[in-house]
Every structure is written in structure tokens, then in C-alpha cells.
C-alpha positions, 0 to 999 in steps of 0.5 A, a space after each residue: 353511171 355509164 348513161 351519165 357519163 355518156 350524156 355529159 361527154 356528149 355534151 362536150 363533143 356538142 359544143 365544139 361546134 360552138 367553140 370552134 365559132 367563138 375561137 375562129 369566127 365566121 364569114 356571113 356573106 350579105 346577099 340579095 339582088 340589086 339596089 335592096 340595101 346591101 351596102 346600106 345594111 353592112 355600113 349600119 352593122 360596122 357603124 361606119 361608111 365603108 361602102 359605096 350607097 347609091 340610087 344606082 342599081 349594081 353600084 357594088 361591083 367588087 366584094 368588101 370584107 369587114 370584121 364585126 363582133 356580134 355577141 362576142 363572135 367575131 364575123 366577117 361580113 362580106 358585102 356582094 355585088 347584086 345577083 342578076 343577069 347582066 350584060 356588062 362584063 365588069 358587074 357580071 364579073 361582081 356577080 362571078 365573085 358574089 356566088 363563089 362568096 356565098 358558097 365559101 360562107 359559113 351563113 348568110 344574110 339574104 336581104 329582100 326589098 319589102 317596099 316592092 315584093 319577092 318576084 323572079 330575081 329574088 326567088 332565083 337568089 332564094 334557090 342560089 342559098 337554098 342549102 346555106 344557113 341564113 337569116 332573111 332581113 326583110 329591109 326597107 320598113 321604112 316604106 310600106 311593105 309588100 312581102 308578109 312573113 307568111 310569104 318569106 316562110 313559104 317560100 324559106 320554111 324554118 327560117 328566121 326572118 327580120 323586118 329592118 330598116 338600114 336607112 332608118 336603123 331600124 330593127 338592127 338589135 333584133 337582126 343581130 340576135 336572130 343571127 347569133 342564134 342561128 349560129 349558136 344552138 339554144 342551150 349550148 352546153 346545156 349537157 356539159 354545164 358551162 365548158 364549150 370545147 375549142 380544141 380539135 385535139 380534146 374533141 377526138 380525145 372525146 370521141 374516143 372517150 364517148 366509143 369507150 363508154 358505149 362498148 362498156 355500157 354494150 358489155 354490162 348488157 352483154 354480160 361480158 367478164 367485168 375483166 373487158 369492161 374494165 379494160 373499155 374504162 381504163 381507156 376511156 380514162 386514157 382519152 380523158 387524161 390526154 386532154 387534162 395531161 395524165 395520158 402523153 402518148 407519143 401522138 399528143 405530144 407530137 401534136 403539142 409541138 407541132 402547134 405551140 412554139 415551146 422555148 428554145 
């Protein structure tokens, strides 16, 4: 019973990552070097012209931030300037602003030019993201391609990859998907059944729940007096009925108050 119990509070303090994406969102900065359909990509995924598309190479100089709902996540994008050496103060100035953005991020889309090939710019913005989570869209597939899947794998193991093309709208659904599903994990609430915990409060109550049934589960193994097992689930209990509202400590309700405005 205490195994099962263990697995099903694990299995809630899993999905707070998940609850904590639903209920707050996420910002998922767009990133690639110049001129690989950037702007192009964020205009299709809020389905109107919000930036600037132009031939010219660095035509996005300033950061742009929408909001978008991808299968019921709210997403912030954030369209960057290409990342390349420049010269000129004003787009190096963009690329400044783009590297502060991608380390804010929560995820990123790294756009890559299929129609011409990885070389030295993309493989520098490769190692720029190495640590960030992220989905390559590999755009421009309405041209021949140069880079295989094989290629962006080597370089990005255990990386979703998506050929797309944002001129054509092409391959836009399946992008959407692969980022869905490297923001969410496979099964969520697989352990807990449908509950996805949001509120950091029930987490820790949680955790502290889940620490009570290891000791008890290490004191039935220990042949310790079923007396301090008991206690280890009195207060397992305890943590428990803070979330539901059996358990008001001081603390609980302290918090309560300091997050909700309860009547005058």
C-alpha cells in the first residue's frame, strides 16, 4: 500500500512541471542566422504580418513578442535579430538583444535554411542553444534541400527536427506538435490519472507527503515500533489535508492571504 502510495504521490509531484506550463505559459524565442525565415515563420504561427519580411539580409534589428495558444499553451514568441558578426552598431546592438532572449527562454525554435546548407554561422548558433531545449524547423522546403535529417541529428542528437516551409505554410501543424511535445512529456499524468498539480503550495505539501511515506516504507523494512510508523503517517496525512483543507497551519494560511484578496 505504501509502494502505491509513493507512485501515485510521485506522480502528481511529476505534473507540476507541466501545471506550472499550462497555468503560466512559456517564452520560445525563434533563433537561426539571417535571412532563413525568422519573421516569416512567426507571422504564420500568429497568422498575421506582425513582422517586417524582406530579401534583405538583418532586416529584423529589435526583438518582437507575441502571444500564441498552441494546444491549449499559452507561448510567447520572441522573433530575433539574426545572430552573426556585424559591424554596423545598430544590428549588432539586435544580436546583443537576441543572446540575452535565448537565455531567458524557456525553449527554442532554431530555424535552419534547407535550401542552402548548415556551414560556420549555423553551427556557432548550434553551440549558442547547445543547453537550451529546442525544436529545429528545418524551413525553406519549398526549394530543393541541402541539409538531411541525418545531418541536423549529428550535429543536435535527441532533437525533434521539422521540414516546413513558412512561405508556402507548409509543415506548420507538425512543427506545432513536436513543440507541444517537447514542452509537455509523453504520458503526463500517467501516475496520477487526469490531476496536473499548478500550485507550488500543493507541490511542497506533496513533498513533503512523498518524505513521510519513504520513512514509514524505511521503518516497516527496519522493523522499527509500528508506534513511529504511524506517526510518519499521521503526517503524511497532515501534508495531504493542507492541499484539500483538513491541515491549517499557521503557514497555510499565511500563504493563502498573501496570494488571494479575501473580502473586506
Amino acid at each position: 500500500n505504501l509502494e502505491e502510495s509513493q507512485g501515485t504521490v510521485k506522480g502528481l509531484i511529476e505534473s507540476y512541471e507541466e501545471g506550472r506550463i499550462y497555468r503560466h505559459g512559456v517564452s520560445v524565442s525563434i533563433v537561426g542566422k539571417t535571412n532563413v525565415g525568422k519573421s516569416s515563420l512567426l507571422n504564420v504561427l500568429l497568422k498575421e504580418n506582425r513582422a517586417i519580411v524582406t530579401p534583405i539580409p538583418g532586416t529584423t534589428r529589435d526583438v518582437i513578442e507575441e502571444v500564441v495558444n498552441i494546444h491549449e499553451i499559452p507561448i510567447r514568441l520572441v522573433d530575433t535579430a539574426g545572430m552573426r558578426r556585424v559591424s554596423d552598431p545598430i544590428e549588432r546592438e539586435g544580436v546583443r538583444l537576441t543572446k540575452g532572449k535565448v537565455a531567458e527562454a524557456d525553449m527554442v525554435i532554431l530555424v535552419i535554411d534547407g535550401s542552402r546548407g548548415l556551414d560556420t554561422n549555423d553551427r556557432e548558433i548550434i553551440d549558442e542553444v547547445g543547453g537550451k531545449k529546442k525544436v529545429v524547423a528545418i524551413n525553406k522546403r519549398d526549394l530543393p534541400i541541402k541539409v538531411s535529417m541525418e545531418e541536423i541529428h549529428r550535429a543536435l542528437p535527441n532533437t525533434r527536427a521539422v521540414e516546413i516551409s513558412a512561405l508556402k505554410n507548409w509543415g506548420i501543424d507538425k512543427l506545432k506538435k513536436s513543440l507541444y511535445s517537447a514542452l509537455i512529456r509523453d504520458g503526463i499524468g500517467s501516475a496520477a490519472g487526469d490531476v496536473v498539480v499548478v500550485n507550488a503550495r500543493h507541490k511542497k505539501a506533496l513533498d513533503g507527503s512523498l518524505e513521510c511515506l519513504r520513512r514509514a516504507r524505511e521503518g516497516i523494512e527496519g522493523k522499527i515500533p509500528f508506534e513511529l510508523v504511524a506517526l510518519e503517517l499521521r503526517s503524511c496525512l497532515d501534508h495531504l489535508g493542507e492541499i484539500g483543507g483538513e491541515t491549517t497551519t499557521e503557514e497555510v494560511l499565511e500563504c493563502i492571504f498573501s496570494q488571494f484578496c479575501i473580502g473586506k
